[in-house]
PDB file as gemmi writes it, atoms N, CA and C in Angstrom:
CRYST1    1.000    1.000    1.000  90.00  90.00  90.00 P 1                      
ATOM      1  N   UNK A   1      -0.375  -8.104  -9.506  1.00  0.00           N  
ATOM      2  CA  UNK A   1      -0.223  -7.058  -8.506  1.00  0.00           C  
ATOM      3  C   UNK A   1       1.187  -6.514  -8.583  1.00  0.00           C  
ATOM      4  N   UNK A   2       1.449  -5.374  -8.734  1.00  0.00           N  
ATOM      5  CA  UNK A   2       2.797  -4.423  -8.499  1.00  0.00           C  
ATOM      6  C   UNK A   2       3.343  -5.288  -7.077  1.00  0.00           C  
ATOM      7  N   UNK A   3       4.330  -5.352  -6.951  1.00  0.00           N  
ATOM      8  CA  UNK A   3       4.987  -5.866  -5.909  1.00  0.00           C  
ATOM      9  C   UNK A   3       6.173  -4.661  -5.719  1.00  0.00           C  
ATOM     10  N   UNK A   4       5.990  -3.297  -6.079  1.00  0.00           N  
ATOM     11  CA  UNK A   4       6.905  -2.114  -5.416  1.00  0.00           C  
ATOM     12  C   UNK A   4       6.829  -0.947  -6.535  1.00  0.00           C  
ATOM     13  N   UNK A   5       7.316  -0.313  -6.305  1.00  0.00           N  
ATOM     14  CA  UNK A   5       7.024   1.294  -7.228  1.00  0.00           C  
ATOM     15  C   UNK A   5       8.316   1.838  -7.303  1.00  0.00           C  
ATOM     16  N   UNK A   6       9.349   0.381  -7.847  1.00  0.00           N  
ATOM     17  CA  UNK A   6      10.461   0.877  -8.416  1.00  0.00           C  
ATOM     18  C   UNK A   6      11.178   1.961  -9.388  1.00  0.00           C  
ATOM     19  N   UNK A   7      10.598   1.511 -10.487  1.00  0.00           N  
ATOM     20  CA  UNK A   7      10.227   2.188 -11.957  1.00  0.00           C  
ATOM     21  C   UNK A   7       9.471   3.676 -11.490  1.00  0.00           C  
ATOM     22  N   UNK A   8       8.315   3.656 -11.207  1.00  0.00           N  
ATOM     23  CA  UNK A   8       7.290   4.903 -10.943  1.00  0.00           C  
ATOM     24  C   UNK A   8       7.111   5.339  -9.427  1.00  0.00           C  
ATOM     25  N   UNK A   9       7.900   5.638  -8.947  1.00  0.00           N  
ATOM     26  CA  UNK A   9       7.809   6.137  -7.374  1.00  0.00           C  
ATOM     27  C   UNK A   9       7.245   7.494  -7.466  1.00  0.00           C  
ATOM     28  N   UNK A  10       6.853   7.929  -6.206  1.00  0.00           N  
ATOM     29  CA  UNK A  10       6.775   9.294  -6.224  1.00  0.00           C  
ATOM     30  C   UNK A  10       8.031  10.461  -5.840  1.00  0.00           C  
ATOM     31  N   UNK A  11       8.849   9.858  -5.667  1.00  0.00           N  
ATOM     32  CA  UNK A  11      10.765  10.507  -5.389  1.00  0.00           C  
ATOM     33  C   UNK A  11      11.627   9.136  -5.341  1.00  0.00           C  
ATOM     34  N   UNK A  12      12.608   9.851  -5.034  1.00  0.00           N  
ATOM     35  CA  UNK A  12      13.874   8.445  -5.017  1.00  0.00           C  
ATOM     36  C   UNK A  12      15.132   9.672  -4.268  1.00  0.00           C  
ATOM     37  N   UNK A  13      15.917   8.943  -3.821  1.00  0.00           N  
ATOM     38  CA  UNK A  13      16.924   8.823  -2.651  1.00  0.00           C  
ATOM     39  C   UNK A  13      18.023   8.242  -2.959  1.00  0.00           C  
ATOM     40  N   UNK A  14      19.084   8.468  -3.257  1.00  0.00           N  
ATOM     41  CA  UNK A  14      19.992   8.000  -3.458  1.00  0.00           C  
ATOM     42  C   UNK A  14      20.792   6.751  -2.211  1.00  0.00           C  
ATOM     43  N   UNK A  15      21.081   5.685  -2.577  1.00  0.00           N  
ATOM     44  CA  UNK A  15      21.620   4.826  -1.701  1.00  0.00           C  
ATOM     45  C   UNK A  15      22.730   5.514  -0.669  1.00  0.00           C  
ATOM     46  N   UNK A  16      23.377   5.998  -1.201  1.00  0.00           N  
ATOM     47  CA  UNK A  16      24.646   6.950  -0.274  1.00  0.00           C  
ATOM     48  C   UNK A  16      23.883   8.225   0.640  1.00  0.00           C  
ATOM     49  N   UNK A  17      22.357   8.682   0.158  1.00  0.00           N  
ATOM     50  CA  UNK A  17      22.085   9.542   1.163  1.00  0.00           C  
ATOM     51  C   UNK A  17      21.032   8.971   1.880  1.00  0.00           C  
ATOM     52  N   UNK A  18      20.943   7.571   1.845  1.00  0.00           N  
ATOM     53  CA  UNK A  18      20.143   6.949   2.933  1.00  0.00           C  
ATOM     54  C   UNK A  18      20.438   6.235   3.983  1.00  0.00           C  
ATOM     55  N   UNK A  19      21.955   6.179   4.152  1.00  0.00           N  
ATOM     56  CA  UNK A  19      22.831   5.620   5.451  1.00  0.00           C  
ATOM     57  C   UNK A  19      22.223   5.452   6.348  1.00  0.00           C  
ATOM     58  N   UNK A  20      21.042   6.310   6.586  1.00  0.00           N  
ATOM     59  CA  UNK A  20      20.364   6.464   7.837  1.00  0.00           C  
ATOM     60  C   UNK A  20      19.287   5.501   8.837  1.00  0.00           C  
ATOM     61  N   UNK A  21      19.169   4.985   7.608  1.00  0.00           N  
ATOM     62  CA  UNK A  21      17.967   3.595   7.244  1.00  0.00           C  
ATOM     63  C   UNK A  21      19.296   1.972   7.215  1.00  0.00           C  
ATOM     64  N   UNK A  22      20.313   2.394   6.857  1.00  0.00           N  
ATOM     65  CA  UNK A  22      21.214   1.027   7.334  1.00  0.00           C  
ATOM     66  C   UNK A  22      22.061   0.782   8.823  1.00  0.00           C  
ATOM     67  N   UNK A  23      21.869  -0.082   8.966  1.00  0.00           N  
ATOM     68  CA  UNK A  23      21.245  -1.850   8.809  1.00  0.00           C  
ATOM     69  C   UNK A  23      19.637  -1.296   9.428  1.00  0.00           C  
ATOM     70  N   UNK A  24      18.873  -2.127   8.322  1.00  0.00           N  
ATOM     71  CA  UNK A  24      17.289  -2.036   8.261  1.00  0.00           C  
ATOM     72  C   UNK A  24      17.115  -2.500   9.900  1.00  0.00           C  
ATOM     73  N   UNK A  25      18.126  -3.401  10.063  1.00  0.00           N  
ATOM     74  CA  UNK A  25      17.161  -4.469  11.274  1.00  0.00           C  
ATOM     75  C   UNK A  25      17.816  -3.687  12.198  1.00  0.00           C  
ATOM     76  N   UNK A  26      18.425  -2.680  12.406  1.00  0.00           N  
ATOM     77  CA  UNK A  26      18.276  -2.042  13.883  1.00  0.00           C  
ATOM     78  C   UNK A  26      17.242  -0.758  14.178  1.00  0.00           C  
ATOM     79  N   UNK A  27      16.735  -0.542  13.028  1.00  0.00           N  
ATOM     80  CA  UNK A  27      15.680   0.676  12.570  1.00  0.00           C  
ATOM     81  C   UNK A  27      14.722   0.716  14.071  1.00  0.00           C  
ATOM     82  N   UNK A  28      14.386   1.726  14.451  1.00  0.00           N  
ATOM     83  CA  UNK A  28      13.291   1.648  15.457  1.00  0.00           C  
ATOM     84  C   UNK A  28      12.044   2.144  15.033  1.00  0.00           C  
ATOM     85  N   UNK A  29      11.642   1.765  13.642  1.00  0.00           N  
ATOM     86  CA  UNK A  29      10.452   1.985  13.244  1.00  0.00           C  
ATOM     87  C   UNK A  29       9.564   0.685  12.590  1.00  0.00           C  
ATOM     88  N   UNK A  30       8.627   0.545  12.032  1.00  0.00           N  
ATOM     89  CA  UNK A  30       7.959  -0.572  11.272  1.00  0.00           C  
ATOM     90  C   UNK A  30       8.884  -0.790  10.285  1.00  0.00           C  
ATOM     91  N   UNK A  31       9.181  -1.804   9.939  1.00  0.00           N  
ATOM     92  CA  UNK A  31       9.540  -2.529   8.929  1.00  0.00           C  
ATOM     93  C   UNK A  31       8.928  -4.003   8.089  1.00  0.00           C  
ATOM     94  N   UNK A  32       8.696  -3.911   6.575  1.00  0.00           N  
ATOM     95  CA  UNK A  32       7.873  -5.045   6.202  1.00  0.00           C  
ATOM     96  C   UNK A  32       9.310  -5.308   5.332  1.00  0.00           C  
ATOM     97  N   UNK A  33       9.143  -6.547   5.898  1.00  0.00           N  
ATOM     98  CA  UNK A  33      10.158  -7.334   4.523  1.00  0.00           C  
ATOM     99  C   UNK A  33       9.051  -8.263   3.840  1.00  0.00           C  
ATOM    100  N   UNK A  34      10.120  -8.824   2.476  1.00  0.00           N  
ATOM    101  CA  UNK A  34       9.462 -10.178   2.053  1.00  0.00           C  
ATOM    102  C   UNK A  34       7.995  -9.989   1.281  1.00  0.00           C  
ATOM    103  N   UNK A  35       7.427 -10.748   1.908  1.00  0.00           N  
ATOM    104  CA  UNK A  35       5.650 -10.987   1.172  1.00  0.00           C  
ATOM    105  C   UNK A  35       4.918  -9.658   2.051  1.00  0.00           C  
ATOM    106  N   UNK A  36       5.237  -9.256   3.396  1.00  0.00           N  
ATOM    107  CA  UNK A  36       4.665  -8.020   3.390  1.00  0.00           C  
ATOM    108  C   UNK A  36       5.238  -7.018   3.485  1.00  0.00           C  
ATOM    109  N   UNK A  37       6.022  -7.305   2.856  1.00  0.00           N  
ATOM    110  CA  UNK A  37       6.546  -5.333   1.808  1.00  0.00           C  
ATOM    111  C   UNK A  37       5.696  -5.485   0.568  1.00  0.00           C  
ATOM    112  N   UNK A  38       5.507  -6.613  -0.201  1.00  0.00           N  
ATOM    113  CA  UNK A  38       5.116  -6.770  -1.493  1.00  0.00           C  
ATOM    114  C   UNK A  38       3.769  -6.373  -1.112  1.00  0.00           C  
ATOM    115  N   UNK A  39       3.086  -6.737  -0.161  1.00  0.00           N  
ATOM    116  CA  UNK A  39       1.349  -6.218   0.182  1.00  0.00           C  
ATOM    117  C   UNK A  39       1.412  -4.920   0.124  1.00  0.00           C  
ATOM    118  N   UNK A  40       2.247  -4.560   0.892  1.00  0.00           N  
ATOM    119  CA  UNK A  40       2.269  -3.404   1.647  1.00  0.00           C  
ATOM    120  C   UNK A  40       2.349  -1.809   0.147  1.00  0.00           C  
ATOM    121  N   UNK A  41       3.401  -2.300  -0.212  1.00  0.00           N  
ATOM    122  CA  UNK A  41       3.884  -1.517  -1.594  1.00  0.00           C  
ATOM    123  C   UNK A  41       2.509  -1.405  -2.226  1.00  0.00           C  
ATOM    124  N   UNK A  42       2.169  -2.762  -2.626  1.00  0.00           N  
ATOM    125  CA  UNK A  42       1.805  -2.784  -3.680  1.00  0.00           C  
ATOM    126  C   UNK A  42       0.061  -2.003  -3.181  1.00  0.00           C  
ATOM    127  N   UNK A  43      -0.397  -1.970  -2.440  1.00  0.00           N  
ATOM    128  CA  UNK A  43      -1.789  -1.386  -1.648  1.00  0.00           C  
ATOM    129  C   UNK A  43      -1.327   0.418  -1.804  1.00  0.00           C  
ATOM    130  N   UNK A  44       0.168   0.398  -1.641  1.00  0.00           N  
ATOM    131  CA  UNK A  44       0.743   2.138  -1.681  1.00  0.00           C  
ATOM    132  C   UNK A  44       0.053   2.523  -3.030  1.00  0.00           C  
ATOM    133  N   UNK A  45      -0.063   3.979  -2.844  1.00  0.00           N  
ATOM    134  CA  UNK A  45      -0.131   4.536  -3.601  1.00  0.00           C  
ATOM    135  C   UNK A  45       1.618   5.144  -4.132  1.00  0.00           C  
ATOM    136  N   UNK A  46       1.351   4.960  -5.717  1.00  0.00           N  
ATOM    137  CA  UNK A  46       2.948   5.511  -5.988  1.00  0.00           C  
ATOM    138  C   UNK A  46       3.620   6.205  -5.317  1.00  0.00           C  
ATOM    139  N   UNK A  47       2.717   7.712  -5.468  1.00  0.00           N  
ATOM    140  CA  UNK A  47       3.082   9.133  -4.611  1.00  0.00           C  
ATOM    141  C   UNK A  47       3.722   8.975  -3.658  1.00  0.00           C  
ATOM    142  N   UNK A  48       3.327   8.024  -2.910  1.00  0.00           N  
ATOM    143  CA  UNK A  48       3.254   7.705  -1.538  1.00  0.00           C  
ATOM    144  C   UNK A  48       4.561   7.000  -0.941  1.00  0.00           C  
ATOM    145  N   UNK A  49       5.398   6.676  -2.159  1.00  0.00           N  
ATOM    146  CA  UNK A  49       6.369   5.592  -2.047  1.00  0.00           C  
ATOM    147  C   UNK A  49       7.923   6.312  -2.395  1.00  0.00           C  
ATOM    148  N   UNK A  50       9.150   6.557  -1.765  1.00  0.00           N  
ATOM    149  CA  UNK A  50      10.374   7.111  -1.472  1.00  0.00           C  
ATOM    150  C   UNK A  50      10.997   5.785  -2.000  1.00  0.00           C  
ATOM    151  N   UNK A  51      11.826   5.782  -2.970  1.00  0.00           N  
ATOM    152  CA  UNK A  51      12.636   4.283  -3.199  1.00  0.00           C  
ATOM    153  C   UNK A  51      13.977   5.059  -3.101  1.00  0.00           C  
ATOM    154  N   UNK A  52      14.654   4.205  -2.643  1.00  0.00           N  
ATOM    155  CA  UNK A  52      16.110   3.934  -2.503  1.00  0.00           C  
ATOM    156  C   UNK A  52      16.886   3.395  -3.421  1.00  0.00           C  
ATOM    157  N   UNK A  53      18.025   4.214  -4.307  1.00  0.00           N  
ATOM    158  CA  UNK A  53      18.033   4.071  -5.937  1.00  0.00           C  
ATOM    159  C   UNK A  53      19.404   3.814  -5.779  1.00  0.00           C  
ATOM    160  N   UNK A  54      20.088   2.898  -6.479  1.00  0.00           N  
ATOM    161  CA  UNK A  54      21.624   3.028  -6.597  1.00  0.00           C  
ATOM    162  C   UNK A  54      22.007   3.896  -7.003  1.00  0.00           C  
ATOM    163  N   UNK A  55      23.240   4.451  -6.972  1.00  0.00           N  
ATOM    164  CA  UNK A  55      24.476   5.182  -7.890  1.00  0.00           C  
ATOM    165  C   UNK A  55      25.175   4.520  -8.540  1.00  0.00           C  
ATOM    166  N   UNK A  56      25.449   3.129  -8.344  1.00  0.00           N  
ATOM    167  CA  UNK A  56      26.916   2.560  -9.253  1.00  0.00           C  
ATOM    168  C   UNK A  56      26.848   1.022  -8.859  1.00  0.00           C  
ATOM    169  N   UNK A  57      27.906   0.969  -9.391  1.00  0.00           N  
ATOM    170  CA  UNK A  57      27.265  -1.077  -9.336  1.00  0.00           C  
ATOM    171  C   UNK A  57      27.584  -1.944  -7.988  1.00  0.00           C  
ATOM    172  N   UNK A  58      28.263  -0.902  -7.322  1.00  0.00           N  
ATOM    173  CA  UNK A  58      28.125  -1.639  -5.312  1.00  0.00           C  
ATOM    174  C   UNK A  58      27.275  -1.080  -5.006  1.00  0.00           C  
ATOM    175  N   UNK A  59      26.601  -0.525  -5.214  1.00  0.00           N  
ATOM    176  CA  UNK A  59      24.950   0.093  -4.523  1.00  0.00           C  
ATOM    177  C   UNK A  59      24.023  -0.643  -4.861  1.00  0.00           C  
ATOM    178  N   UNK A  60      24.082  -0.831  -5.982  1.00  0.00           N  
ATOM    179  CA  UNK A  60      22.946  -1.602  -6.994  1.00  0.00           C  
ATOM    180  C   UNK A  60      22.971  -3.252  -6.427  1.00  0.00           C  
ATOM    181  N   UNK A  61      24.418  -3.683  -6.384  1.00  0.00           N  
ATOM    182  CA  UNK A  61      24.700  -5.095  -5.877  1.00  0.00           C  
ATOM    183  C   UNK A  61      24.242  -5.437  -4.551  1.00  0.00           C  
ATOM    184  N   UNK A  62      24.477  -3.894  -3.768  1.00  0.00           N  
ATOM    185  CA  UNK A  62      23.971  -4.220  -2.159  1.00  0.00           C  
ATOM    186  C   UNK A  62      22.416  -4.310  -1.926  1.00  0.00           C  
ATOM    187  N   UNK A  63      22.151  -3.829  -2.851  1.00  0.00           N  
ATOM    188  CA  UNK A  63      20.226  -3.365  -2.753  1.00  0.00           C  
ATOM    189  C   UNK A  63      19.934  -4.144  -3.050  1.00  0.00           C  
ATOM    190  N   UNK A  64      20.457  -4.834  -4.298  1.00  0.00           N  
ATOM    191  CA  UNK A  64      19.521  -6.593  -4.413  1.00  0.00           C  
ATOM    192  C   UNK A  64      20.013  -7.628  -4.226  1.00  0.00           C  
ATOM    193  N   UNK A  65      20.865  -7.696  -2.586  1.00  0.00           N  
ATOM    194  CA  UNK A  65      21.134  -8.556  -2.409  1.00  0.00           C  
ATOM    195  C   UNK A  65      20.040  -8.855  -0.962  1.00  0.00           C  
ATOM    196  N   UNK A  66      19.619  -7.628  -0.598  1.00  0.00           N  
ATOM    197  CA  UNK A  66      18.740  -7.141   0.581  1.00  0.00           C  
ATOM    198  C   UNK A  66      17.071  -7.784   0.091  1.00  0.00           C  
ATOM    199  N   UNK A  67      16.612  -8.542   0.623  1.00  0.00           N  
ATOM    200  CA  UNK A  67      14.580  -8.499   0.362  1.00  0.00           C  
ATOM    201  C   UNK A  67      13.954  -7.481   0.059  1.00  0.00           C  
ATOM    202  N   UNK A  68      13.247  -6.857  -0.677  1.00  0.00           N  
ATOM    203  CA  UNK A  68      12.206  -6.150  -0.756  1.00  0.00           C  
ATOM    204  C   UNK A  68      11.725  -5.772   0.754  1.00  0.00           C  
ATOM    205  N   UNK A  69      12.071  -4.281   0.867  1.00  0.00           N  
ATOM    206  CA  UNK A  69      11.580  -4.094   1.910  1.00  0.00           C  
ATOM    207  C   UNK A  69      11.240  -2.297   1.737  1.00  0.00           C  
ATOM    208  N   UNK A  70       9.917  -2.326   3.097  1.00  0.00           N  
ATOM    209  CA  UNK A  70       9.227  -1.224   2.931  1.00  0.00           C  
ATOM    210  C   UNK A  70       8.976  -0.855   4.492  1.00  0.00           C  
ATOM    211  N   UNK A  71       9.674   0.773   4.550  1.00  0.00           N  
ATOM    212  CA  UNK A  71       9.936   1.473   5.823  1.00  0.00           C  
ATOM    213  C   UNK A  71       8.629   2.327   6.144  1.00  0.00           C  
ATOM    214  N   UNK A  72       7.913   1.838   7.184  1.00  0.00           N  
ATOM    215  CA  UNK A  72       7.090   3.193   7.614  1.00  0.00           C  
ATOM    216  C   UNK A  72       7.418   4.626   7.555  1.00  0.00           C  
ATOM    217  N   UNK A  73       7.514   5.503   7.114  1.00  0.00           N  
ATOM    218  CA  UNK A  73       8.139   6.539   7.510  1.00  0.00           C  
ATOM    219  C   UNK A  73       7.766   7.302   8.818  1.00  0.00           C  
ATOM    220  N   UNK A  74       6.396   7.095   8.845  1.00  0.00           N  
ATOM    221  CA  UNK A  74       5.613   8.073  11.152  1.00  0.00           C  
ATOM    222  C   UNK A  74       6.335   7.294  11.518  1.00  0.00           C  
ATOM    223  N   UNK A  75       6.482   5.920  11.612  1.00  0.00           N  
ATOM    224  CA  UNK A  75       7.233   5.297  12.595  1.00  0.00           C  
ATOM    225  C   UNK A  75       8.346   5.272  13.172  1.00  0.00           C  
ATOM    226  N   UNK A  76       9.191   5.786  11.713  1.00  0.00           N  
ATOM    227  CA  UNK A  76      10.825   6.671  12.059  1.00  0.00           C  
ATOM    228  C   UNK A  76      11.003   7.384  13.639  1.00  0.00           C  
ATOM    229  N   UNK A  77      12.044   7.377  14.063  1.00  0.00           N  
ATOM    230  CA  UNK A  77      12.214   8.036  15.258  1.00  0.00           C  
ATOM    231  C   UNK A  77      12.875   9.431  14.691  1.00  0.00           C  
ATOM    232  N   UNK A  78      12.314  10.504  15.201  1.00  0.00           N  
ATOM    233  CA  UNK A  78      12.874  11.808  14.797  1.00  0.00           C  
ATOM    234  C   UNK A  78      14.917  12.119  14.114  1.00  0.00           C  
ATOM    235  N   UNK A  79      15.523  11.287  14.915  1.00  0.00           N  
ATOM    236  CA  UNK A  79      17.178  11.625  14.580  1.00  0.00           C  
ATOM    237  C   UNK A  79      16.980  11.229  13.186  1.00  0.00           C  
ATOM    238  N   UNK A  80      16.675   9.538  13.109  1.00  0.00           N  
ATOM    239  CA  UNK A  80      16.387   9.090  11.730  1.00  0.00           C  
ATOM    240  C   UNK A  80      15.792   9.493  10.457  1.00  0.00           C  
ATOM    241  N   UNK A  81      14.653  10.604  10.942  1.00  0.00           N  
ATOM    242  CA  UNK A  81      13.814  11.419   9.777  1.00  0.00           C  
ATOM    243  C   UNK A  81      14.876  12.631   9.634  1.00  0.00           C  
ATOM    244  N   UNK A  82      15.509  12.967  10.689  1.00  0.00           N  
ATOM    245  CA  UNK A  82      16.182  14.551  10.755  1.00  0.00           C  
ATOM    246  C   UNK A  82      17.559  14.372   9.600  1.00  0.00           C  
ATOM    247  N   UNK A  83      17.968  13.052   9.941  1.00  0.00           N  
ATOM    248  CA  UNK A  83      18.984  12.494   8.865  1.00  0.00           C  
ATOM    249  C   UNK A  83      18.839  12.473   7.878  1.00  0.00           C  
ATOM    250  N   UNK A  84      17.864  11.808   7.591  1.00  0.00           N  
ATOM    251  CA  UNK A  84      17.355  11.461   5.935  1.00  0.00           C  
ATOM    252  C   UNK A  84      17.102  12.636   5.375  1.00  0.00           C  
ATOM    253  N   UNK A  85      16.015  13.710   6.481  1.00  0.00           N  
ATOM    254  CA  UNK A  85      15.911  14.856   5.340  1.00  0.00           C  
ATOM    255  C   UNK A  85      17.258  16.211   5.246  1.00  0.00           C  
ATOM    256  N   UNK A  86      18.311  15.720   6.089  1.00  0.00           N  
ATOM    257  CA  UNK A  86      19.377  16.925   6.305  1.00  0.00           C  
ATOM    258  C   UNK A  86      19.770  16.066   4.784  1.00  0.00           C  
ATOM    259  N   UNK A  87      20.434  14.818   4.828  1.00  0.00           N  
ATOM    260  CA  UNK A  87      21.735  14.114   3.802  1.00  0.00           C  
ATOM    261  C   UNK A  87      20.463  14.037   2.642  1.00  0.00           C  
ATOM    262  N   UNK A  88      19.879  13.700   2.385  1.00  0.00           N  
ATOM    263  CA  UNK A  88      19.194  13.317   1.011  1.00  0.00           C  
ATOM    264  C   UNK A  88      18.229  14.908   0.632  1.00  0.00           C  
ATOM    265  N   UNK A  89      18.339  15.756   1.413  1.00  0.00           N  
ATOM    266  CA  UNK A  89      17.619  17.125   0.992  1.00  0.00           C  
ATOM    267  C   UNK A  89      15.935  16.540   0.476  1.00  0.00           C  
ATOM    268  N   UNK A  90      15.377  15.556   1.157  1.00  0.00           N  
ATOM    269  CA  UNK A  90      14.005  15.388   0.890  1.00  0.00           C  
ATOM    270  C   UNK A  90      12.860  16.109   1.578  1.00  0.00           C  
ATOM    271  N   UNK A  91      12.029  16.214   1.507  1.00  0.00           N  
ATOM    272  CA  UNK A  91      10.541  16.379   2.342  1.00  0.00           C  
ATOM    273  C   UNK A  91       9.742  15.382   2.768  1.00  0.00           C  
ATOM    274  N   UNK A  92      10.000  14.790   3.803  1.00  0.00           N  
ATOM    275  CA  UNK A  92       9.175  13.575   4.091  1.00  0.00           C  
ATOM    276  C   UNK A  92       8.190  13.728   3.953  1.00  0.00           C  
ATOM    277  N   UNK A  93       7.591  14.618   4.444  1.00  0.00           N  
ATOM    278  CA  UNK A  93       6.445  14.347   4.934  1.00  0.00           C  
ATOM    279  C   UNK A  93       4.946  13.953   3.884  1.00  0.00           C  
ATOM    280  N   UNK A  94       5.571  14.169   2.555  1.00  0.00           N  
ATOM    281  CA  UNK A  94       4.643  13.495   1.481  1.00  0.00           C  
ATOM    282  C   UNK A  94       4.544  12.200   1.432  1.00  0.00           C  
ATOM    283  N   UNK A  95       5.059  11.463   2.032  1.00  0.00           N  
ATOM    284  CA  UNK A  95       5.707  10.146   1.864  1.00  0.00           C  
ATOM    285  C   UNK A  95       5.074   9.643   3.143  1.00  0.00           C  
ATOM    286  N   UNK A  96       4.510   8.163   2.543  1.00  0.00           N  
ATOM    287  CA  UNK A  96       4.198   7.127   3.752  1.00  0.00           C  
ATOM    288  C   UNK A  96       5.477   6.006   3.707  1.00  0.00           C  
ATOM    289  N   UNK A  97       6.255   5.408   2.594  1.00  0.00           N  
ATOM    290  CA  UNK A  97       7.053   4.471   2.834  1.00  0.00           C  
ATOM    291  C   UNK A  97       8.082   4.725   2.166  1.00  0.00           C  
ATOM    292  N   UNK A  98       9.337   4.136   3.052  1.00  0.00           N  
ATOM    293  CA  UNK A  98      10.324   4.250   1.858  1.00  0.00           C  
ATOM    294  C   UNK A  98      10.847   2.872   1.342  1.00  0.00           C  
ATOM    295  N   UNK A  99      11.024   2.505   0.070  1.00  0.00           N  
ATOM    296  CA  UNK A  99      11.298   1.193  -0.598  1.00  0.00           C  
ATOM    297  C   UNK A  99      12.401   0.875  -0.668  1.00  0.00           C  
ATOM    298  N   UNK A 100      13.574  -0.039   0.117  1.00  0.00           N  
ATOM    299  CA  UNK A 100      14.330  -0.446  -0.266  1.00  0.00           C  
ATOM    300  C   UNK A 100      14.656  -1.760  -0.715  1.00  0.00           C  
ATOM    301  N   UNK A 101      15.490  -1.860  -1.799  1.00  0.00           N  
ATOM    302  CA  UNK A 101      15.492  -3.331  -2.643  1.00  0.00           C  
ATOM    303  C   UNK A 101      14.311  -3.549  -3.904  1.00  0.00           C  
ATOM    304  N   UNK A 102      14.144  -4.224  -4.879  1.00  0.00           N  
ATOM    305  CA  UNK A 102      13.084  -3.968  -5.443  1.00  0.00           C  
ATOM    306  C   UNK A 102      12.635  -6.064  -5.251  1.00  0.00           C  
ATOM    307  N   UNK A 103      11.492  -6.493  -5.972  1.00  0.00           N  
ATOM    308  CA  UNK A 103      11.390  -7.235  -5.894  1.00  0.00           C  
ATOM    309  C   UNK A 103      11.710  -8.180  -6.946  1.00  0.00           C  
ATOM    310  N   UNK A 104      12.077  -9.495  -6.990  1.00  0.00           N  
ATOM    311  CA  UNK A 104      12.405 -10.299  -7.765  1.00  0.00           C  
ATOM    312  C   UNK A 104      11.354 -10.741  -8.908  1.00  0.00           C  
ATOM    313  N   UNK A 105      11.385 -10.885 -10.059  1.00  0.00           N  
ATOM    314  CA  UNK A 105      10.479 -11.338 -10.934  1.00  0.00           C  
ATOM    315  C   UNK A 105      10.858 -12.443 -11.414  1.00  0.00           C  
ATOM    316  N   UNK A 106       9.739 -13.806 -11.674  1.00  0.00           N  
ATOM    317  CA  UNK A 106      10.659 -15.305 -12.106  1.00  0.00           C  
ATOM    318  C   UNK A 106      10.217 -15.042 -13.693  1.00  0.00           C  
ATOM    319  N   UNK A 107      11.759 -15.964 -13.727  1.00  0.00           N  
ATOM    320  CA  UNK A 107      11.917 -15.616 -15.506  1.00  0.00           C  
ATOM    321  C   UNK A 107      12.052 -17.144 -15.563  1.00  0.00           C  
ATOM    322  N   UNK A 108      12.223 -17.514 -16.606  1.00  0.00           N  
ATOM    323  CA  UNK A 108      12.314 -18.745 -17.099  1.00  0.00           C  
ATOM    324  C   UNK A 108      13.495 -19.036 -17.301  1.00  0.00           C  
ATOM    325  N   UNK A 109      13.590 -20.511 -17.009  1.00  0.00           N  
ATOM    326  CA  UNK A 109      15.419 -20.757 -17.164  1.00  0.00           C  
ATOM    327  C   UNK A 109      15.748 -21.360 -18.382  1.00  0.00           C  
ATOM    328  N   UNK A 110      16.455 -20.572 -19.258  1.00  0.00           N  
ATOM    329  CA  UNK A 110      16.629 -20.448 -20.307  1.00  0.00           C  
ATOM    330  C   UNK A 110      18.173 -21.361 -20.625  1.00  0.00           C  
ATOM    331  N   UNK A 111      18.161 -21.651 -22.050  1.00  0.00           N  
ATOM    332  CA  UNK A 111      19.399 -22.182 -22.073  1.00  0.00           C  
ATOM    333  C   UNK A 111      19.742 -21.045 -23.494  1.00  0.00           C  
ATOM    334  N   UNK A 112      21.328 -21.244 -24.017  1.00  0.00           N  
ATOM    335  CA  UNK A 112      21.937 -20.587 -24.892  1.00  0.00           C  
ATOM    336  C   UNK A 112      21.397 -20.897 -26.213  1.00  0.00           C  
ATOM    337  N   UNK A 113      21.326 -22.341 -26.423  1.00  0.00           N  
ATOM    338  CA  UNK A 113      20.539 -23.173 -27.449  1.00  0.00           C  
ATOM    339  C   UNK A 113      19.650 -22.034 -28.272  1.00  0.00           C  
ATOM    340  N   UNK A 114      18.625 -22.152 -27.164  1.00  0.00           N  
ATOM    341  CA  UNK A 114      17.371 -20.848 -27.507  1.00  0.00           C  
ATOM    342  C   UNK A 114      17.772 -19.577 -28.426  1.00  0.00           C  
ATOM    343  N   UNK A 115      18.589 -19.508 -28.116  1.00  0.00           N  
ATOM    344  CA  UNK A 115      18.746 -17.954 -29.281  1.00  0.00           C  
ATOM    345  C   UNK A 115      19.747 -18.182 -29.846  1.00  0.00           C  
TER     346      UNK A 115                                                      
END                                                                             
């Protein structure tokens, strides 16, 4: 199962024009972290999915240091949608979630030996 629509979203958002959405946990809308963002995503349709993309390597560092998580967008309170679409110049309204963080994949723990 896809566990997010990192790679293939249907738009993306730059981390610096999504201020609007940080800190997740004071958001006054739905929020899925964890195992149900991974449901949640992964049931999305791509189209359907807004990810939140770094610019540079403190964006990138902050995003995966955060859970996999997936924002209702109806649930947004109007200032919060009015934000996102003034600073990031988006169109919500195609959009059911927005993705921030992507999810972890287990790799095998490798030693140097190996190669």
């Amino acid at each position: 199962m896809s566990a997010g629509h990192f790679h293939n979203a249907g738009g993306y958002i730059d981390h610096g024009d999504a201020t609007a959405l940080f800190p997740v946990a004071a958001l006054a809308g739905t929020v899925h972290t964890h195992r149900d963002a991974v449901l949640v995503l992964g049931a999305a349709d791509r189209e359907a999915v807004l990810v939140v993309r770094p610019t540079g390597l403190a964006s990138s560092y902050a995003l995966t240091q955060r859970p996999l998580t997936a924002v209702e967008i109806e649930s947004l309170d109007n200032e919060t949608r009015e934000a996102l679409t003034t600073t990031a110049e988006v169109d919500l309204d195609g959009f059911e979630y927005v993705q921030i963080g992507r999810s972890t994949t287990p790799a095998c723990n490798r030693s140097l030996a190996e190669f």
